[in-house]
C-alpha positions, 0 to 999 in steps of 0.5 A, a space after each residue: 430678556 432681562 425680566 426673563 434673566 430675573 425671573 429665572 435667578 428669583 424662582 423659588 426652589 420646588 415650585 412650577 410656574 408657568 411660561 409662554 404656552 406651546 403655539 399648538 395646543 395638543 396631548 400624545 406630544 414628545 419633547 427632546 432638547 438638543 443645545 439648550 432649547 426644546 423641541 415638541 413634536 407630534 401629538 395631536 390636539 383633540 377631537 380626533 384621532 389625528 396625529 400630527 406633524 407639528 415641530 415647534 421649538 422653545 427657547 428658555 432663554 427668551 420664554 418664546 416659540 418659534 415653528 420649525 420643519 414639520 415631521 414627514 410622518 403625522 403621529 401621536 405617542 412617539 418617543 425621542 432620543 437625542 444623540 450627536 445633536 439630533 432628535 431622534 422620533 420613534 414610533 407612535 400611532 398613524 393618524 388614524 389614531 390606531 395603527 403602531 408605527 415602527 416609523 424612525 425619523 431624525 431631526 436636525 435643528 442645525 438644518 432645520 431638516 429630517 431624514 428618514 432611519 431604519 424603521 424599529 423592528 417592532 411598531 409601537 406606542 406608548 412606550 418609554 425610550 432613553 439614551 445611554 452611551 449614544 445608544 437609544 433604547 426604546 422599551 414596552 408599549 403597545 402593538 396594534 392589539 397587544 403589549 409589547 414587552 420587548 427592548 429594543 436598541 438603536 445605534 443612530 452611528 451605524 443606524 442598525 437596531 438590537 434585540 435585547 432582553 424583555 421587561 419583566 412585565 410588559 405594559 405601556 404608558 411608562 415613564 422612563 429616564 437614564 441616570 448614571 449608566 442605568 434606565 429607570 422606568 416607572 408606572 405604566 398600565 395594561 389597559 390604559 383604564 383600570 390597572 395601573 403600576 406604582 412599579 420601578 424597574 431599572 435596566 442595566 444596558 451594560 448587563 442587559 440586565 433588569 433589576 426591581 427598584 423601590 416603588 413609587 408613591 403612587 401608582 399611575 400611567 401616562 406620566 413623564 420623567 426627567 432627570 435635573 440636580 441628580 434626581 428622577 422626577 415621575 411628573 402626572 400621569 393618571 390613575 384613573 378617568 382623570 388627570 394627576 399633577 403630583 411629582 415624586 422624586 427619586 434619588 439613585 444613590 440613596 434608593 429613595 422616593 419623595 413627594 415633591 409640590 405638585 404642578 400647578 395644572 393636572 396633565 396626562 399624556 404630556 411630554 417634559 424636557 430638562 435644561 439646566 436643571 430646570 424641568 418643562 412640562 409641556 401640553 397634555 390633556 385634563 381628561 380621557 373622556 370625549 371629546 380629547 381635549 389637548 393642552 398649551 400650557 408649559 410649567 417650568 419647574 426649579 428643583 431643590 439645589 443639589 450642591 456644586 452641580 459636580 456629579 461623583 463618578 469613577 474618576 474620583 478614585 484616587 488617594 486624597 489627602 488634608 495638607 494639615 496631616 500629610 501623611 495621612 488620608 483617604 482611599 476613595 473608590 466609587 463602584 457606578 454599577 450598585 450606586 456605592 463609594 467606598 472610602 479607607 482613612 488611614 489615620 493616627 491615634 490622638 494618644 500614642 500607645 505605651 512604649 512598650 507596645 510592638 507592631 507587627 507591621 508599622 506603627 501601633 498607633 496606626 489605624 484604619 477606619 473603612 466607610 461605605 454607603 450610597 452617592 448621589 450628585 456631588 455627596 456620598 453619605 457612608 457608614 463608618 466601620 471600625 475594625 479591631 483585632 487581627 495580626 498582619 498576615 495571620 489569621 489568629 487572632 482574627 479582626 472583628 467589625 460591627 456590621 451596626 457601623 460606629 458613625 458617618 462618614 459625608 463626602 461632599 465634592 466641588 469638583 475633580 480636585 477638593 472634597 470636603 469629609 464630615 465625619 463623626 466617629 459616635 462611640 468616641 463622641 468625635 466629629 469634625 470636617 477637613 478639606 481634602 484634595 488629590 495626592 496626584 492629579 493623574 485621573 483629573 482629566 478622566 474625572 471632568 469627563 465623566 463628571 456630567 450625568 
C-alpha cells in the first residue's frame, strides 16, 4: 500500500506506466468505473469469435484484481454507462461473434448482482455511448450487415429508451465522451479496414443537436476516450492492419487538439477508465490478422495538472470584487452550451479628467472594460475589448469597439468564492493580477453543485 501511495505522488506529469496486468487477457473489452474502482467486462481473448462473460474488477488503490459475478450474456464490443452507481452493458456481439446484440444488462458492484433491462431498440456493435444528466446515450456502430446511424437514449430511472436525431455520418469504431453537457465522439471507420475518420462530432443532448468540431491529429477507428483534468483523450486505435498507441488531447474551452506522449504498448479494440484524473487503458490487441491475440496489459496514465481541480460552470455567475478597490469590479457570466465567459470590469481612471468635464450619467471617469473568451477546467482566457464614444441612452454619437480586442483578460478560479484576474490592457502597456472574490454569496451552494465535470 505505500510503495503504491509513493508511486502515485511520483508519476511523472504525461506519462504511462504500467500496472498489475488484467487476470484475463482479452480484446473487444468494456471498462466503467463506479466509487473509485474499474470494472472490465466482456471482450473476448483470442482465437475465436467467442465473447465472453468475464467481470473483473481493479483496484488502484491497491494495483490488484479481484473476479467479480460474470455477465448472463457472453459478449464482445458492448459499450457501458454508469448511472446511480451501477454499470450499465449495452450491445455487443453474440458469441459467435457476429451476431448484434441489443442486450441491456446492469450491474451492482454493492451486490455483486446483475439484472436484466430493456433490450435497446436497435442491436449493435462497435458503437460509442455516454452518460449525460443520468441519461445513457448510445450512438453509431454496426448491425448485423449495415452501420447504424441512429441514437439512441436510455433512462435507467424509468428503464425506457428514446429515439433521437441520427449521426451525420454513421460509422463504427468511435470513440466517444461527455464533458461539460456536451458528447464529443471522434474517429471511427465504414469498413474496419480501409477508411478511416479523423472527424469530430459533438452532440448536444439538450438540443438534440449535432455540431462539427476541429478534427483530430490523425485519423483512426478502434480507439477509446476518456476525460481527466478538463480534457478529452483519443487513446490508440488503428488506422490500418495494426495498432496505434499515439494519444491526442482535446480542450473544449479553448477548440483545440494536442499531441501528447503516447503509450508505452500500441493497442486497439481496447477499453480505458479514468479515476481521479488518471486515465487506465486496459487490454486490446496488437493486430487484427489471425489468429486475434487479446492483451493483459494495463498503463496508467497521469495527465498534465490542470490548476485547483475547480471546474467553471454557471454557478460563478455573480458580481466579484477586490476588497483593496471596493466599489469597483467584476460581472462574471458564463454561457456552458458555446464553452464562453463573458466578464464586464467596471473601473476608475488612474487620472481623474479636467474638472470641467460633465457626465451624463455618473462619474466621467468611470470606465468599462468587457472581456470574452473560451473556459476550460478552473481558467477562462478572454479577450479584452475596450469601448469609446457613446452617450447614455442616445444614439449619437455612437460607441466604437475594435473587434481586434486591446489585451487578456485570465481568470483563474480556486474554488466557488476566489478567483484571481491577470489582466494586461496592450495599448496602455498596463498589466497586473488582483484577488477577487463574491460580492454576496448566494449562488455558492449552486457553484459547488456544479463544479464536478
Amino acid at each position: 500500500m505505500a510503495t503504491l501511495q509513493v508511486s502515485l505522488l511520483a508519476a511523472q506529469e504525461d506519462s504511462w506506466e504500467s500496472v498489475t496486468p488484467m487476470p484475463t487477457a482479452r480484446e473487444s473489452v468494456a471498462a466503467c468505473a463506479v466509487d473509485g474502482r474499474i470494472y472490465a467486462v466482456g471482450g473476448f481473448p483470442g482465437g475465436s469469435d467467442r465473447g465472453i462473460m468475464t467481470n473483473e474488477r481493479y483496484d488502484p488503490a491497491t494495483d490488484s484484481w479481484v473476479t467479480m459475478a460474470p455477465m448472463p450474456t457472453g459478449r464482445r464490443m458492448p459499450v457501458t454507462g454508469v448511472v446511480g452507481g451501477k454499470c450499465y452493458v449495452i450491445g455487443g456481439r453474440t458469441t459467435d461473434g457476429q451476431t448484434p446484440l441489443d442486450a441491456v444488462e446492469a450491474y451492482d458492484p454493492a451486490s455483486n448482482s446483475w439484472q436484466t433491462r430493456t433490450s435497446m431498440p436497435t442491436a449493435r456493435f462497435g458503437h460509442a455511448a455516454a452518460v449525460v444528466n443520468d441519461i445513457i446515450y448510445v450512438f453509431a456502430g454496426a448491425g448485423r450487415n449495415n452501420l447504424v446511424g441512429t441514437t439512441e437514449a436510455y433512462d435507467p430511472s424509468t428503464d425506457r429508451w428514446t429515439t433521437l436525431s441520427s449521426i451525420p455520418i454513421p460509422r463504427a469504431l468511435l470513440g466517444a465522451a461527455a464533458f461539460g453537457g456536451k458528447i464529443y465522439m471522434m474517429g471511427g471507420t465504414l469498413d474496419g479496414d480501409t477508411s478511416r475518420y479523423n472527424r469530430l462530432d459533438i452532440y448536444d443532448p439538450a438540443t438534440d443537436t449535432w455540431s462539427v468540431g476541429p478534427p483530430m491529429p490523425m485519423a483512426k477507428y478502434s480507439l477509446t476516450a476518456a476525460v481527466a483534468n478538463g480534457r478529452i483523450y483519443a487513446i490508440g486505435g488503428a488506422n490500418g492492419p495494426g495498432a496505434l498507441n499515439d494519444v491526442a488531447a482535446f480542450d473544449p474551452g479553448a477548440g483545440e487538439w494536442t499531441v501528447v506522449s503516447p503509450m508505452n504498448t500500441r493497442r486497439a479494440r481496447f477499453a480505458s477508465a479514468a479515476v481521479d484524473d488518471l486515465v487506465y487503458a486496459i487490454g486490446g490487441t496488437i493486430s487484427f490478422g489471425n489468429p486475434h491475440v487479446g492483451m493483459d496489459q494495463v498503463e496508467r496514465y497521469t495527465p498534465e495538472a490542470a490548476g485547483s481541480g475547480f471546474v467553471i460552470n454557471p454557478g460563478v455567475n455573480d458580481a466579484w470584487y477586490n476588497r483593496a478597490t471596493d466599489g469597483q469590479g467584476l460581472l462574471i457570466a458564463v454561457f456552458p452550451v458555446i464553452r464562453q465567459v463573458f466578464a464586464a470590469w467596471f473601473t476608475y481612471d488612474t487620472e481623474r479628467p479636467p474638472e470641467d468635464v460633465e457626465a451624463i450619467l455618473g462619474d466621467p471617469g468611470h470606465r468599462w472594460l468587457t472581456a470574452q473568451g473560451p473556459y476550460s477546467g478552473d481558467t477562462a482566457n478572454l479577450k479584452i475589448f475596450v469601448t469609446a464614444g457613446g452617450l447614455f441612452d442616445a444614439g449619437e454619437p455612437s460607441a466604437v469597439t475594435d473587434p481586434a480586442g486591446d489585451g487578456t483578460l485570465t481568470i483563474e478560479f480556486a474554488d466557488c468564492e476566489s478567483a484571481l484576474v491577470s489582466y494586461e490592457i496592450t495599448s496602455l502597456n498596463l498589466s497586473g493580477e488582483i484577488p477577487i472574490e463574491r460580492v454576496v454569496t448566494d449562488n455558492v451552494a449552486l457553484c459547488e453543485a456544479l463544479s464536478d465535470p
